[in-house]
N, CA, C and O atoms as a MOPAC input file, in Angstrom:
PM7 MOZYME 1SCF
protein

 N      5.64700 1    12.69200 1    -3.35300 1
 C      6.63500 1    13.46000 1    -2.61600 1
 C      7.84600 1    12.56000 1    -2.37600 1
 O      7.58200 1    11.48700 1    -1.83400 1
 N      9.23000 1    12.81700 1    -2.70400 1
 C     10.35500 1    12.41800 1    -2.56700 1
 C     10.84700 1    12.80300 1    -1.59600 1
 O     10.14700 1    13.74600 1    -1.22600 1
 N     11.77500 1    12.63700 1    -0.81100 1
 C     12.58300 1    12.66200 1     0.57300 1
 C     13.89900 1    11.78500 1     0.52100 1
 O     14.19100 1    10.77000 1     1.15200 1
 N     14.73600 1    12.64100 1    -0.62100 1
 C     16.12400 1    11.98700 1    -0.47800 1
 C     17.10200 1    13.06200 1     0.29500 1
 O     16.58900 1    14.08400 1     0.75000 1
 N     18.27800 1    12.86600 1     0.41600 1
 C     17.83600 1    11.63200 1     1.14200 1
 C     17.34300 1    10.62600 1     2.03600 1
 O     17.02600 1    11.47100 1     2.87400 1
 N     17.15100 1    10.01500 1     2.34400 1
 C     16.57400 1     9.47900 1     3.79300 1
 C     17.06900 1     8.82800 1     4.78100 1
 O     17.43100 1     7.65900 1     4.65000 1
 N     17.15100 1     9.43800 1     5.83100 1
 C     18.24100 1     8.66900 1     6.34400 1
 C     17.31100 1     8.16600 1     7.99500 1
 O     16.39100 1     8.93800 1     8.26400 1
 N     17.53000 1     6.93500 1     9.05500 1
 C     16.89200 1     6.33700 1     9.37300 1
 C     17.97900 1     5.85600 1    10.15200 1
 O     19.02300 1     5.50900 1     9.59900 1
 N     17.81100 1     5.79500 1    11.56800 1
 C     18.99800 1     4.86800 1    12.34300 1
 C     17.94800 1     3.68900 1    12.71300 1
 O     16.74900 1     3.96500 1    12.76900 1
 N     18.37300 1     2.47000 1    12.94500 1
 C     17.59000 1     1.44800 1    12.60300 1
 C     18.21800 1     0.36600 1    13.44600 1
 O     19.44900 1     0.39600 1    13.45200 1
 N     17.66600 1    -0.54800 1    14.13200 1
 C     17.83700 1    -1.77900 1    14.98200 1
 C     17.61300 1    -2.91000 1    13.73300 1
 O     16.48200 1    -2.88700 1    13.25000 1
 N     18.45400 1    -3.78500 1    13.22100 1
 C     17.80000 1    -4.36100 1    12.34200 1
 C     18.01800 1    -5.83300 1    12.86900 1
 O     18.52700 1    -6.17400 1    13.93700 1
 N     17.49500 1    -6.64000 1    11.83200 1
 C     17.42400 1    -7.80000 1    12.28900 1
 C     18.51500 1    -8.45600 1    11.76300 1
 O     18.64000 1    -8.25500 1    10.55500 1
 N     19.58900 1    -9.37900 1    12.40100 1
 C     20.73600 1    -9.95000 1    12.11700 1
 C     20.68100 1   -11.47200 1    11.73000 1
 O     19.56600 1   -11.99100 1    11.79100 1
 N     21.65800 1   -12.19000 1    11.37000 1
 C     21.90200 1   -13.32100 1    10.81600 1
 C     23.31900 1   -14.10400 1    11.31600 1
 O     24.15900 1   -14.17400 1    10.42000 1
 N     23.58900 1   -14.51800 1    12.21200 1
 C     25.03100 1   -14.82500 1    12.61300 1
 C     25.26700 1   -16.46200 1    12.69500 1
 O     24.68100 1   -17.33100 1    13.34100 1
 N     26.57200 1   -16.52200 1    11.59700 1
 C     26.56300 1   -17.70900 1    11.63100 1
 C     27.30000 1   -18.54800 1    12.92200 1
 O     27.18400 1   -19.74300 1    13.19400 1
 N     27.94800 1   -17.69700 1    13.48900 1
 C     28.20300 1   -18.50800 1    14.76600 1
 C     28.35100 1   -17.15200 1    15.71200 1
 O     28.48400 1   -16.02100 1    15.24400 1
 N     28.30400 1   -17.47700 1    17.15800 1
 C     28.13900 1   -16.30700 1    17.75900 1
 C     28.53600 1   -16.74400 1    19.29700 1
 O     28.08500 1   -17.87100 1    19.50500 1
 N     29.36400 1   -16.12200 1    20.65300 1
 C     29.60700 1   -16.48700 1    21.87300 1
 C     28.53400 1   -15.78500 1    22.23300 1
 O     27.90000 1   -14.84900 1    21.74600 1
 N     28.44100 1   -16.71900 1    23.59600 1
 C     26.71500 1   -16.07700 1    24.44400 1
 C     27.23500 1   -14.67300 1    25.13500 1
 O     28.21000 1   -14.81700 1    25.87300 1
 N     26.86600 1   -13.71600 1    25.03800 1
 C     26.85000 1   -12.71800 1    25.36200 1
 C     27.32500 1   -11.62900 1    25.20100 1
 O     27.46200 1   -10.64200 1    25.92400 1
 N     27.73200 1   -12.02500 1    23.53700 1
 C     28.70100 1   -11.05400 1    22.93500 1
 C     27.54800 1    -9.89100 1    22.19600 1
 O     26.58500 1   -10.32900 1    21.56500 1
 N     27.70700 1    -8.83300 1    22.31000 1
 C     26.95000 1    -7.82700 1    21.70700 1
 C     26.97800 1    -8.34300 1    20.10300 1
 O     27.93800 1    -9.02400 1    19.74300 1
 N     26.21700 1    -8.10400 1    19.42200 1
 C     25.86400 1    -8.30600 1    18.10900 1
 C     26.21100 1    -6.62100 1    17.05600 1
 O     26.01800 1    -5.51000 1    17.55100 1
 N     26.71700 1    -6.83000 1    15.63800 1
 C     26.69900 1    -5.30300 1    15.14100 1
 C     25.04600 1    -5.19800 1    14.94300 1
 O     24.07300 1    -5.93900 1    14.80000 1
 N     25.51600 1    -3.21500 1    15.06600 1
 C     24.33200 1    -2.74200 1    14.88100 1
 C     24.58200 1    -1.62900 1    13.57900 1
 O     25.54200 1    -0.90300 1    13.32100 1
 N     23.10900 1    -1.86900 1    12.80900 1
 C     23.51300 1    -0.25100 1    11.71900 1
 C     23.40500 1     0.95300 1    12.37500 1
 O     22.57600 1     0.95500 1    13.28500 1
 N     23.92100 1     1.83600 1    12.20400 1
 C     23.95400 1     2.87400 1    13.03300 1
 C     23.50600 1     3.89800 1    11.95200 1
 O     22.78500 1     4.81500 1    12.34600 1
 N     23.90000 1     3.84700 1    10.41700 1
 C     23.11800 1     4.94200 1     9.24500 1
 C     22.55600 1     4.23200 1     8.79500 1
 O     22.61700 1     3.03200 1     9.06000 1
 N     21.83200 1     4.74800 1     7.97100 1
 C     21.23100 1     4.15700 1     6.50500 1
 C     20.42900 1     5.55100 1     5.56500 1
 O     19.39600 1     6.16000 1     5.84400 1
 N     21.39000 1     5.72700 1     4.36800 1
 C     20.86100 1     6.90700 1     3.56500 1
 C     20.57900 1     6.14600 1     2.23200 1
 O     21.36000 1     5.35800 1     1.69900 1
 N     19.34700 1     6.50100 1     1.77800 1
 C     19.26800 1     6.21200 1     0.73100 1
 C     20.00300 1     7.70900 1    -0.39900 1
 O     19.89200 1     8.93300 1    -0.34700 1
 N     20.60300 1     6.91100 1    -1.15800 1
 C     20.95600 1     8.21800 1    -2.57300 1
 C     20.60200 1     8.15800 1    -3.84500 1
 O     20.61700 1     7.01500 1    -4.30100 1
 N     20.39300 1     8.71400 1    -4.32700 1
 C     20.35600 1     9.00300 1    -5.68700 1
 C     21.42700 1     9.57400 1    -6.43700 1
 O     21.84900 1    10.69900 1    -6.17000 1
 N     21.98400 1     8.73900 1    -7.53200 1
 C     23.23500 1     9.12700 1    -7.99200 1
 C     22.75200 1     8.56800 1    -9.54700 1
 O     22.42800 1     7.45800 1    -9.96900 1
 N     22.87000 1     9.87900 1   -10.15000 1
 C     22.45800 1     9.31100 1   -11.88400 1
 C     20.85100 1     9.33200 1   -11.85300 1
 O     20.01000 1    10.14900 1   -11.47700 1
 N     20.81300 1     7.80200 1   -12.53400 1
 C     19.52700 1     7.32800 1   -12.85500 1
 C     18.92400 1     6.41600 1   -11.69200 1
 O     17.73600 1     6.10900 1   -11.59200 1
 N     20.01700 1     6.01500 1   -10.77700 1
 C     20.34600 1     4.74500 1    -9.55700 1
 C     19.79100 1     5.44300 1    -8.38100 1
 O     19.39700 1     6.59500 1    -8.20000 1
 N     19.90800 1     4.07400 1    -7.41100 1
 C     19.88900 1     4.46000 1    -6.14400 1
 C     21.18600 1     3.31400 1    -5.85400 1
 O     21.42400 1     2.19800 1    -6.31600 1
 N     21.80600 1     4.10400 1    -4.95300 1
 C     22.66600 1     3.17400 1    -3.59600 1
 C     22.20100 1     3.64300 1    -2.28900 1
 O     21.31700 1     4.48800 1    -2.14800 1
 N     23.03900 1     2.87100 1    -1.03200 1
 C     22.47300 1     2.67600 1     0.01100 1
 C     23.92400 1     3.06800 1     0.69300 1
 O     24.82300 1     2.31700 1     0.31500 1
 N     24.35700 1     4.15500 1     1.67600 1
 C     25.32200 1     4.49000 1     2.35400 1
 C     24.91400 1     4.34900 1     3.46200 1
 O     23.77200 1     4.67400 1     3.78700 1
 N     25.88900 1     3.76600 1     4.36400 1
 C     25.73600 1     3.77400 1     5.91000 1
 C     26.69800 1     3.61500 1     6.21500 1
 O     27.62400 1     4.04400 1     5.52800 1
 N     26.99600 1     2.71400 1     7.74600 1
 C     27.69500 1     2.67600 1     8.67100 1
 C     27.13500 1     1.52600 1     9.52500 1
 O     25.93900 1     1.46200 1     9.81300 1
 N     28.21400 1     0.45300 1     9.99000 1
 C     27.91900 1    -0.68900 1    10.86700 1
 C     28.43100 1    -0.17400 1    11.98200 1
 O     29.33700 1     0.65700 1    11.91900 1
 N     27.99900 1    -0.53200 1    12.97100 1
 C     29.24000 1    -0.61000 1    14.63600 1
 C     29.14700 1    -1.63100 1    14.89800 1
 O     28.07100 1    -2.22800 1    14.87200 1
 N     30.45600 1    -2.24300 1    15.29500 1
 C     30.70100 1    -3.67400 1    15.98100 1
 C     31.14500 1    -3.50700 1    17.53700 1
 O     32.30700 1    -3.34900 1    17.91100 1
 N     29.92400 1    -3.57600 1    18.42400 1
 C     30.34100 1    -3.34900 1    20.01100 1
 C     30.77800 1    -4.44400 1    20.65700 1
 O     30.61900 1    -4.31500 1    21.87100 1
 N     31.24000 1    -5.41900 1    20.36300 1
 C     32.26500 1    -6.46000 1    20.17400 1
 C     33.15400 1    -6.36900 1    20.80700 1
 O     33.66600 1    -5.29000 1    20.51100 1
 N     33.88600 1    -6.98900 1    21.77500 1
 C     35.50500 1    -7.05000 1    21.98500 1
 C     35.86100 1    -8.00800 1    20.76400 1
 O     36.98800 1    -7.62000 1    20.45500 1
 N     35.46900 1    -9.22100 1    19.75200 1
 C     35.63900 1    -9.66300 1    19.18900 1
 C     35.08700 1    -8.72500 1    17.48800 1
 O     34.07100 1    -8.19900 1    17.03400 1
 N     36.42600 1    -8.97200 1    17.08700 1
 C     36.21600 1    -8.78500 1    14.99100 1
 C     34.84500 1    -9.35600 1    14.94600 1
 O     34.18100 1    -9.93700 1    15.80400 1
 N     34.57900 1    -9.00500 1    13.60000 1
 C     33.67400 1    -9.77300 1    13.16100 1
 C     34.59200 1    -9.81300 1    10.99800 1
 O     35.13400 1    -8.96300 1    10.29100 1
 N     34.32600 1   -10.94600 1    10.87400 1
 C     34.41700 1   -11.15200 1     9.11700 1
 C     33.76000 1   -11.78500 1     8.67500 1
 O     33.20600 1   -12.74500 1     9.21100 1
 N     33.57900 1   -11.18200 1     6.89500 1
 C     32.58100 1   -11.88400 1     6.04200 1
 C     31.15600 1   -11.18400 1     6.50900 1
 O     30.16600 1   -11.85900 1     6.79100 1
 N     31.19400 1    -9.40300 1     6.56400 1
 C     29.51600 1    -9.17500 1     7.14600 1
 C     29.01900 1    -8.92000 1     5.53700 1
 O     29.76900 1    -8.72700 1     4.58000 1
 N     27.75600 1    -8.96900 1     5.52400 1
 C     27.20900 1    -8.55900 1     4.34300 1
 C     25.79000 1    -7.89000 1     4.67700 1
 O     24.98400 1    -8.43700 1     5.42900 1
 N     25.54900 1    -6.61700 1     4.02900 1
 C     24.60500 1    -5.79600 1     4.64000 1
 C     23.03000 1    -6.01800 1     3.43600 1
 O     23.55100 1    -6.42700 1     2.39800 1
 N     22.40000 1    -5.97900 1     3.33500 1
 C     21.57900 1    -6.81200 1     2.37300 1
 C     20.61500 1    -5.87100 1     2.44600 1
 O     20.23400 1    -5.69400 1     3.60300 1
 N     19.81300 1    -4.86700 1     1.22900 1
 C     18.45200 1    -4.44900 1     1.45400 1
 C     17.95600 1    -4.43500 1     0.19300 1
 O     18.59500 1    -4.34900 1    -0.85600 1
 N     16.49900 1    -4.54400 1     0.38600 1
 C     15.71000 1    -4.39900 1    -0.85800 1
 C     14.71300 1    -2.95200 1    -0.78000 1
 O     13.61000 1    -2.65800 1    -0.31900 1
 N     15.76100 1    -2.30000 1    -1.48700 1
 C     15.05800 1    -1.41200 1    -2.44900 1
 C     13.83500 1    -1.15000 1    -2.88400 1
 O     13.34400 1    -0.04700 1    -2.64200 1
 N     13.24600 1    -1.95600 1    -3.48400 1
 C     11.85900 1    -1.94400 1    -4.61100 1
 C     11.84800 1    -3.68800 1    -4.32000 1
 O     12.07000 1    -4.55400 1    -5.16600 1
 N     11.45700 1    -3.93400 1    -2.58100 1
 C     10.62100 1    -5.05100 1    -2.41000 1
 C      9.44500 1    -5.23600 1    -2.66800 1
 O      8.99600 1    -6.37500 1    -2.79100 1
 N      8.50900 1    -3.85800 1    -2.83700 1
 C      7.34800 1    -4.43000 1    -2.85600 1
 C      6.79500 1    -4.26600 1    -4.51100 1
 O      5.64300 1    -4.13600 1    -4.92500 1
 N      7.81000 1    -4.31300 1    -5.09500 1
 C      7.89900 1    -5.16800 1    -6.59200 1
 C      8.19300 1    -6.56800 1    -7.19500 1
 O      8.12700 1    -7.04000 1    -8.32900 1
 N      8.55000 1    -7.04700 1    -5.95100 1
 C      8.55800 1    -8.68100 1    -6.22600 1
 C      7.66600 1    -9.23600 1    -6.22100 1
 O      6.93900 1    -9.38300 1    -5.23800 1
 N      7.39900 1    -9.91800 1    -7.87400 1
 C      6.19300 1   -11.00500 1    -8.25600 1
 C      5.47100 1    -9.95200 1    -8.77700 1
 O      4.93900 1   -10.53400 1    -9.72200 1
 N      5.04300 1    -8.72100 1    -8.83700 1
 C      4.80600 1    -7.74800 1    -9.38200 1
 C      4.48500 1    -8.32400 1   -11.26000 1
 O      5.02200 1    -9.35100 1   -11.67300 1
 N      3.75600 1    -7.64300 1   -11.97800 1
 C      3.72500 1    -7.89900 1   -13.06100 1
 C      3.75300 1    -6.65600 1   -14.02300 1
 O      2.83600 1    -6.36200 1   -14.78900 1
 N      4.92600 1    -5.97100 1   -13.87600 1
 C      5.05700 1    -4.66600 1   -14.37200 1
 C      6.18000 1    -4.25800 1   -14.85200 1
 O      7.22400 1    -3.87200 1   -14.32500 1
 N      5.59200 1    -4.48600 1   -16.68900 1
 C      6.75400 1    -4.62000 1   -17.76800 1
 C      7.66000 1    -3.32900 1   -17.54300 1
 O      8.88200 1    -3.36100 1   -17.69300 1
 N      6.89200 1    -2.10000 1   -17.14100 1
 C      8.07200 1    -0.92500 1   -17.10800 1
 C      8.93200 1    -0.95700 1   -15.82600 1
 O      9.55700 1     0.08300 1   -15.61800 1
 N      9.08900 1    -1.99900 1   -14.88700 1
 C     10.46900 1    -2.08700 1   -14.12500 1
 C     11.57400 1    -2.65000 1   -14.47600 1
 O     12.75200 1    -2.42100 1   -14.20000 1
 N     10.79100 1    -3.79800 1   -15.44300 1
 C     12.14100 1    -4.71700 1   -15.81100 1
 C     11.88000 1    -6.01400 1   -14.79800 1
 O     11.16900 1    -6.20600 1   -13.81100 1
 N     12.83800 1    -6.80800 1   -15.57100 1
 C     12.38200 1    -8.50400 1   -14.96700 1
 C     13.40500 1    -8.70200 1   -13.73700 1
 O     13.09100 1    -9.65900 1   -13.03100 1
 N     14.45100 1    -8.07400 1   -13.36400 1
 C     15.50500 1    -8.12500 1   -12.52300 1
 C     14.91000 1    -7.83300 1   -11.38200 1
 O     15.09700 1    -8.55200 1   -10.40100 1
 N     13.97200 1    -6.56000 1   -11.31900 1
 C     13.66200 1    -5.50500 1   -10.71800 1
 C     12.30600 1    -6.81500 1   -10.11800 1
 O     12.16800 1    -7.20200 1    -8.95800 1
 N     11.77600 1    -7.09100 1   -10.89800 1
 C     10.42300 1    -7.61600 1   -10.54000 1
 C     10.89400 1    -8.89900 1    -9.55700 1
 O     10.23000 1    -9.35100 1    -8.62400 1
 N     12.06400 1    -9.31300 1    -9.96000 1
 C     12.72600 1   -10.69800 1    -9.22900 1
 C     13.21700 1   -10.57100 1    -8.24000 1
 O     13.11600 1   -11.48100 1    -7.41800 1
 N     14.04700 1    -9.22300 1    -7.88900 1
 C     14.71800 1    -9.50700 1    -7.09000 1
 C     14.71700 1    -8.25000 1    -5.77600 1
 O     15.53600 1    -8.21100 1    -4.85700 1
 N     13.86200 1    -7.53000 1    -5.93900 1
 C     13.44200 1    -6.50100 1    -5.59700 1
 C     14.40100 1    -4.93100 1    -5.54000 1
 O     14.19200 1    -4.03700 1    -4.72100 1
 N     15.39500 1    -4.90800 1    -6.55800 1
 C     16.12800 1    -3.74000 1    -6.66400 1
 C     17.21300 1    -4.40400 1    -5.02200 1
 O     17.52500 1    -3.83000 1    -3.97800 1
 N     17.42600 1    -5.51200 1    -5.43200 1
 C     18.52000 1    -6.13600 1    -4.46600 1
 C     19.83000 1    -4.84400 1    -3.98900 1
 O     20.19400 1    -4.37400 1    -5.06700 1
 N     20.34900 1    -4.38400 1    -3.23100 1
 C     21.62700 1    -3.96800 1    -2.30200 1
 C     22.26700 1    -4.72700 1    -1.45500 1
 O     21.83700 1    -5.31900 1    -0.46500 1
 N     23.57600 1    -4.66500 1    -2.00400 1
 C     24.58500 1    -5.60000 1    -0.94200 1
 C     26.06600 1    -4.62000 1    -0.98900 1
 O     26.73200 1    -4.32000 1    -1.98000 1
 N     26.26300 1    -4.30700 1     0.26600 1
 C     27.96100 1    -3.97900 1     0.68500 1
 C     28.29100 1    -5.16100 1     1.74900 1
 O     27.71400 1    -5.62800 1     2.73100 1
 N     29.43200 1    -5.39600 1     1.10700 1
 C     30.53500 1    -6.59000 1     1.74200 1
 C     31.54100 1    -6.09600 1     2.45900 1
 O     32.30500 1    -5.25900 1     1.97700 1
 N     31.66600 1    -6.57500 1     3.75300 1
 C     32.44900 1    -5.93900 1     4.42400 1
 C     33.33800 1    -6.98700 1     4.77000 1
 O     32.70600 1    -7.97700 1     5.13900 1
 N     34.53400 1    -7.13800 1     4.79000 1
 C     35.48200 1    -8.10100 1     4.42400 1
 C     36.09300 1    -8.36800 1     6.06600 1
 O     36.60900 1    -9.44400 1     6.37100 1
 N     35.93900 1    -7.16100 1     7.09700 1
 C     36.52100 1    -6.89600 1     8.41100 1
 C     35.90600 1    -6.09700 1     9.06500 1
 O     35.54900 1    -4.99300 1     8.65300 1
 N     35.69700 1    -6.55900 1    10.19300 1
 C     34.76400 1    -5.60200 1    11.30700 1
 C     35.80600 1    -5.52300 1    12.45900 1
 O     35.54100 1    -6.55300 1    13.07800 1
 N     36.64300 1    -5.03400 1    12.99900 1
 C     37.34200 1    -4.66000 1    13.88000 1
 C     36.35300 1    -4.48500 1    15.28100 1
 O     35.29700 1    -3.85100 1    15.30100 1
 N     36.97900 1    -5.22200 1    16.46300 1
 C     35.56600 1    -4.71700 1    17.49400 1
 C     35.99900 1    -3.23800 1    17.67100 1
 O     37.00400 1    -2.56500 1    17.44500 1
 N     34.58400 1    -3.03200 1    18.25500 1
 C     34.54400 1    -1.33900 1    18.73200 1
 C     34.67400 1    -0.50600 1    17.85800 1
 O     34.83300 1     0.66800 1    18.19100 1
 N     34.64500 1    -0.87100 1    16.51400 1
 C     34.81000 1     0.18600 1    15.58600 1
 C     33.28600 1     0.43600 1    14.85600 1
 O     32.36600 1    -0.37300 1    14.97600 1
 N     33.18700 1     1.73300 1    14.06100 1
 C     32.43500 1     1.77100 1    13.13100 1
 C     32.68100 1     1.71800 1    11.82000 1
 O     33.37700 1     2.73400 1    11.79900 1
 N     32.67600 1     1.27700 1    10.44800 1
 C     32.54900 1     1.22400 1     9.36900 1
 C     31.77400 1     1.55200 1     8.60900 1
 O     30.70200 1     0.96700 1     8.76500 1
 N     31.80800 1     2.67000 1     7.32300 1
 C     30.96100 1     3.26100 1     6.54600 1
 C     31.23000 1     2.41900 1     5.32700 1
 O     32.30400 1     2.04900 1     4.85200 1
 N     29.61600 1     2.14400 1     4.82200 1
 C     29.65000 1     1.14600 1     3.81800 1
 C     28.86700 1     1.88500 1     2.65700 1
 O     28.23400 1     2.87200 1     3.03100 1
 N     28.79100 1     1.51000 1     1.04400 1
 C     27.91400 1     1.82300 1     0.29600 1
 C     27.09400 1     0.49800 1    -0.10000 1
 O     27.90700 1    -0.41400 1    -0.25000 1
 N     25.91200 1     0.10700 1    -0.30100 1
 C     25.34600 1    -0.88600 1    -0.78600 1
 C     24.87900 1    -0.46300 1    -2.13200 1
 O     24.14400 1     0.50300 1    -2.33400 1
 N     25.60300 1    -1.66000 1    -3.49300 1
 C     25.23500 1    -1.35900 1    -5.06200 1
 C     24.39600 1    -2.15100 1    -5.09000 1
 O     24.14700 1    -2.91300 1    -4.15600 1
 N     23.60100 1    -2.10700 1    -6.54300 1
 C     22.46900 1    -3.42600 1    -7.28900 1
 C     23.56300 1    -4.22000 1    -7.35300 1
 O     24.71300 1    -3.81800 1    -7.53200 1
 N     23.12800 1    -5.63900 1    -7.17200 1
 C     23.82900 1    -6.44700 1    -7.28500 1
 C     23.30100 1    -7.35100 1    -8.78900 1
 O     23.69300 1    -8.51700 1    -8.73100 1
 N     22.67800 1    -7.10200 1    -9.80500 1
 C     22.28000 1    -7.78600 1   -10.75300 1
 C     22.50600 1    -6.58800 1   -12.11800 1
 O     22.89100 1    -6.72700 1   -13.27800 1
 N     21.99100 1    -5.23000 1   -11.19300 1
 C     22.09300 1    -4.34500 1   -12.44200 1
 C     22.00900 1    -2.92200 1   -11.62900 1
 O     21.94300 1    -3.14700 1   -10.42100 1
 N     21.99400 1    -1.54000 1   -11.93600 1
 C     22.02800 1    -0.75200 1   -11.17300 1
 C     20.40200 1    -0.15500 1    -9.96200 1
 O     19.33600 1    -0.01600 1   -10.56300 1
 N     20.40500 1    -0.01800 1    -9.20800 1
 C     18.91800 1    -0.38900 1    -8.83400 1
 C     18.17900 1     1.22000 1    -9.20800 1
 O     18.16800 1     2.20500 1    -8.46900 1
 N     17.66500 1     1.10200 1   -10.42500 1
 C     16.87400 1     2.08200 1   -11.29200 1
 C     15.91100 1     2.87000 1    -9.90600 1
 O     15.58800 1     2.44100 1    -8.79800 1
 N     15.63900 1     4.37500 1   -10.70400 1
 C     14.96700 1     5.63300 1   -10.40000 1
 C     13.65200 1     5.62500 1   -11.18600 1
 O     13.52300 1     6.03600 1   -12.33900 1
 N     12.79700 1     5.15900 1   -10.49600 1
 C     11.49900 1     5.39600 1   -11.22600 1
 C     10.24300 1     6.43800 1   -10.71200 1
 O      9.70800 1     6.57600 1    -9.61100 1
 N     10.04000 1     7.06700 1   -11.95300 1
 C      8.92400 1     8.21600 1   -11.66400 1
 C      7.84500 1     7.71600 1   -11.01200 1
 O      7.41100 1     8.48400 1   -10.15300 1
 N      7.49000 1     7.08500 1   -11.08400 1
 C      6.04600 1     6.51400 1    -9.95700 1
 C      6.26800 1     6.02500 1    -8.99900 1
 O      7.23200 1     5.25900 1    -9.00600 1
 N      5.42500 1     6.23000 1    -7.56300 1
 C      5.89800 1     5.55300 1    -6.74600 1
 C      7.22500 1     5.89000 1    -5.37100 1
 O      8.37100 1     6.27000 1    -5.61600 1
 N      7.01800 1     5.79200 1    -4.86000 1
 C      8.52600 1     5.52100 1    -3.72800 1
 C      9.29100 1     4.18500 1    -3.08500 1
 O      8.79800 1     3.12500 1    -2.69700 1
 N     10.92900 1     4.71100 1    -3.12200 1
 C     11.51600 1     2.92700 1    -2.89000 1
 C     10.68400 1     2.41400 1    -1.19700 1
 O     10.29500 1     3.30100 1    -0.43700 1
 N     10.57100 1     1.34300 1    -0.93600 1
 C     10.41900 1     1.12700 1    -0.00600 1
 C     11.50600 1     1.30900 1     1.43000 1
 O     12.70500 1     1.03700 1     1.37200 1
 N     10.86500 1     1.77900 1     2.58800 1
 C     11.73100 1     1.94900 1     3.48100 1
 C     12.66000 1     0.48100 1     3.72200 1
 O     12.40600 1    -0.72200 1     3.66200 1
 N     14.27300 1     1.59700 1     4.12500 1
 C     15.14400 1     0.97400 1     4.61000 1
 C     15.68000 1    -0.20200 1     5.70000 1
 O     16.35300 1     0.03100 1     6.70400 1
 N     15.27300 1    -1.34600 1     5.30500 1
 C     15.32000 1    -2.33600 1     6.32200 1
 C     16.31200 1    -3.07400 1     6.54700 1
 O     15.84200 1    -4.20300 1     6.68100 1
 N     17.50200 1    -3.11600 1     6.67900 1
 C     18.76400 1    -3.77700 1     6.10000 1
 C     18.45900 1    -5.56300 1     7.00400 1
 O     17.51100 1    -5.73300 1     7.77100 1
 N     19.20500 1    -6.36300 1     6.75600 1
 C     19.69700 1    -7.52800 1     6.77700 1
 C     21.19700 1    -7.73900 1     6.66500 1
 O     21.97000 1    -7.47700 1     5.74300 1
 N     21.44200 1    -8.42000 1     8.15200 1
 C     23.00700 1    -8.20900 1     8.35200 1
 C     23.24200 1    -9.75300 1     8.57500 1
 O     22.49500 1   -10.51800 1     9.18600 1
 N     24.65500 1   -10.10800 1     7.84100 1
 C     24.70800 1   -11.75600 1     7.94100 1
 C     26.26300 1   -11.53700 1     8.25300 1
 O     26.78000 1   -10.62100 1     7.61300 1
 N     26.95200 1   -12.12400 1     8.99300 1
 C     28.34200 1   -12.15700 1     9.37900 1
 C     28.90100 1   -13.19300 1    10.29500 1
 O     28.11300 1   -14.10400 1    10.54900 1
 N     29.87300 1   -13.25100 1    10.75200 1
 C     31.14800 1   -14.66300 1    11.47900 1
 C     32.02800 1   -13.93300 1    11.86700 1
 O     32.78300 1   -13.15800 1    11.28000 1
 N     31.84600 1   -14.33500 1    13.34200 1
 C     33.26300 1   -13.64900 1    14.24700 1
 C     34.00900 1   -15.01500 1    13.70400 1
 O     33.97800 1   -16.21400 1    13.42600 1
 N     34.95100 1   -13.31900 1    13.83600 1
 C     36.50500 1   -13.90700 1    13.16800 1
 C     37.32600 1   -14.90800 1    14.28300 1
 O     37.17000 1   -15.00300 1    15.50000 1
 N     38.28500 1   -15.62900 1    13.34100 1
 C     39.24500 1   -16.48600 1    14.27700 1
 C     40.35700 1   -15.85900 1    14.71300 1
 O     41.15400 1   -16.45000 1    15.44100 1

């Protein structure tokens, strides 16, 4: 059974390379998985509850994680490596704003396969308040 798309509001776990004590952290606020073609991408939306920007965020999910190390010639070796990798780069986070992002394969397009379902949406958020 398929369930596209899927969509999931989600607390995720963050990555900040520098950060003031008590500054709210972004949060994802969407996450849809799509199907477009033969592919999947990943559409959402960040909020930065911030009085401070944030730059350089990068939203990170794996797709077809629980194909890594996997030994299964019909995914492909990309697929088996890297788990159907997603990344949208977000270049500017304005505080208080929200931003709608798409996340692509970042090695190759992250393939539609008949067996099976992608694994749920877990994103990984890495970013630097701005100067």
């Amino acid at each position: 059974m398929r369930l596209l798309p899927l969509l999931a509001i989600v607390v995720s776990p963050f990555v900040l390379s520098t950060c003031n004590k008590g500054e709210p952290i972004p949060k994802i606020v969407k996450n849809e998985l799509v199907k477009v073609g033969n592919e999947y991408r990943v559409k959402g939306a960040i909020h930065n509850p911030s009085k401070q920007p944030m730059q350089d965020v990068k939203v990170r999910y794996l797709v077809w994680g629980k194909l890594i190390g996997k030994d299964i010639n019909a995914y492909g070796s990309i697929t088996d490596r890297e788990g159907g990798e997603a990344i949208a780069e977000i270049n500017y986070l304005p505080p208080g704003s929200i931003v709608e992002f798409t996340a692509i394969g970042t090695a190759q397009p992250i393939p539609v396969y008949t067996e099976g379902d992608p694994d749920p949406l877990v994103p990984e958020v890495a970013a630097k308040w701005a100067k």
